[in-house]
N, C-alpha and C positions, 0 to 999 in steps of 0.2 A: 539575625538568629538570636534567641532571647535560650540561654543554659544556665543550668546551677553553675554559682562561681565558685571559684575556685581559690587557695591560696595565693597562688600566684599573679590573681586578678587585683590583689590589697590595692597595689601602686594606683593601679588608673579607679579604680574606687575613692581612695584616698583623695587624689586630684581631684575627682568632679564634688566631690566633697567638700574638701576645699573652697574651690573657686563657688560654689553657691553660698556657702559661709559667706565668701568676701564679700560677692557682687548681689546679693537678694536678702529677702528677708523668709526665705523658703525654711532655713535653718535658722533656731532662735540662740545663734552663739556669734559669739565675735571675732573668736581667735580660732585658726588654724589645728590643726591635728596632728600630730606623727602618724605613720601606715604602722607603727607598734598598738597603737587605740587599736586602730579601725580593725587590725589583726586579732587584738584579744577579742572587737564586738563582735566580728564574726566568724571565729570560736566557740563564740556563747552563743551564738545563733545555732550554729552547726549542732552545738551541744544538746539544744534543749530540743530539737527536733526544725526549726522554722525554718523556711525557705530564706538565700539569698541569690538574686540573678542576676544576672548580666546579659543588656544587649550588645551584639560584637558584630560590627560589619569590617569586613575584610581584617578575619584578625585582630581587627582591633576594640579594646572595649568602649563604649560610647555613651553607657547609659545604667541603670542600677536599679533594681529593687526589692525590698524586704517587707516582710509582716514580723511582727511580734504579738507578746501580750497587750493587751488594751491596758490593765490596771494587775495591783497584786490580787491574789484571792482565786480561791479555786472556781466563784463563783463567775469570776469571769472568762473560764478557759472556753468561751466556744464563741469571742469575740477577738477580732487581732485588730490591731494598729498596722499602719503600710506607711511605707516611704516609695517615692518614685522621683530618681531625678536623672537628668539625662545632659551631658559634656555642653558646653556652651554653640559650639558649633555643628552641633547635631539636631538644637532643639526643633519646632516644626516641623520637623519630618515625620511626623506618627510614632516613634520609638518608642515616646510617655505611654501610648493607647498600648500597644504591641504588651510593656513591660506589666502596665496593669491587670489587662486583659490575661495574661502570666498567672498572675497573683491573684486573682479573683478565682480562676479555676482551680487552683491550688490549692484555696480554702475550700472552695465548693465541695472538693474531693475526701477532704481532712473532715467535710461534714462540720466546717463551721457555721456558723448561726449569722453573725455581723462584722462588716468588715467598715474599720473607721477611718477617718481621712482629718487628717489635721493642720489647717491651711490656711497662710498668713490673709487677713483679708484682703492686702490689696493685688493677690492674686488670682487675677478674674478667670487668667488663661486655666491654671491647676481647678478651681473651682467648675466652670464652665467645662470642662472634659469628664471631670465624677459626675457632674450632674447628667453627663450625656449618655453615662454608664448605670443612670439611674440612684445613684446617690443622692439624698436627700440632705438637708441643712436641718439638722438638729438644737446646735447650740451656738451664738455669738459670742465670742466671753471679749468686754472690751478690754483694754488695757492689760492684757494678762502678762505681759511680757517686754522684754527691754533689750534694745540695739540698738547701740550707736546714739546712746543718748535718748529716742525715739521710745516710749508704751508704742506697741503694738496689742491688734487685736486677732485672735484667733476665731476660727470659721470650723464648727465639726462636721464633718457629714458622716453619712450614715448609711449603706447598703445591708439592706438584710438579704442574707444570703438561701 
């Protein structure tokens, strides 16, 4: 079941949070989080109008996702940025598609324009699923980013909506 989440959902948001931090290069940070962060971000989500969801099988939450702003600027309000990540032992099971597929109508709704995806390249799996959603590869930016000692390169794609 993919719903708006809720306060009480921070904890296991936080966690899968986390643990992609640790274990991937999905999120471009090194260190961990308090559920006080993740509470204020999505506050500020809450605030400014933008979806955040959760998939929950049996009660329990397993998987996440959000749009925001793409860039500052009014000229960009009818493009959003997405996250979509999903608990370690849930991943292959469709929940990434389910949470997307979420968020894509969401914006379709809200009448936005373009929705963007921003994705470490050496993941083929997150790449390979936008693109089967019809997302498009825009821009490679190499070395843009640093983990673990490691320049990473970023992947944009690009759905217009």
């Amino acid at each position: 079941m993919i719903r708006d989440a809720i306060p009480a959902d921070i904890s296991a948001i936080t966690a899968i949070y986390n643990d992609v931090i640790a274990n991937s290069n999905a999120i471009y940070r090194e260190d961990p989080v308090e559920e006080a962060e993740r509470l204020n971000w999505f506050n500020e989500k809450k605030r400014v109008g933008f979806p955040v969801v959760v998939a929950e099988i049996d009660g329990q939450v397993v998987g996440y996702g959000v749009y925001g702003s793409f860039r500052f600027g009014e000229g960009y309000n009818d493009t959003v940025e997405h996250s979509v990540h999903v608990g370690a032992n849930h991943r292959g099971q469709g929940i990434g598609k389910k949470i997307l597929e979420d968020l894509i109508n969401r914006a379709r709704i809200e009448n936005r324009h373009n929705m963007v995806a921003a994705i470490d390249s050496t993941n083929e799996t997150s790449i390979s699923l936008h693109a089967a959603y019809g997302f498009v590869e825009t821009a490679r930016m190499p070395q843009i980013a640093k983990k673990h000692g490691k320049f990473l390169d970023l992947v944009l794609m690009q759905l217009t909506l």
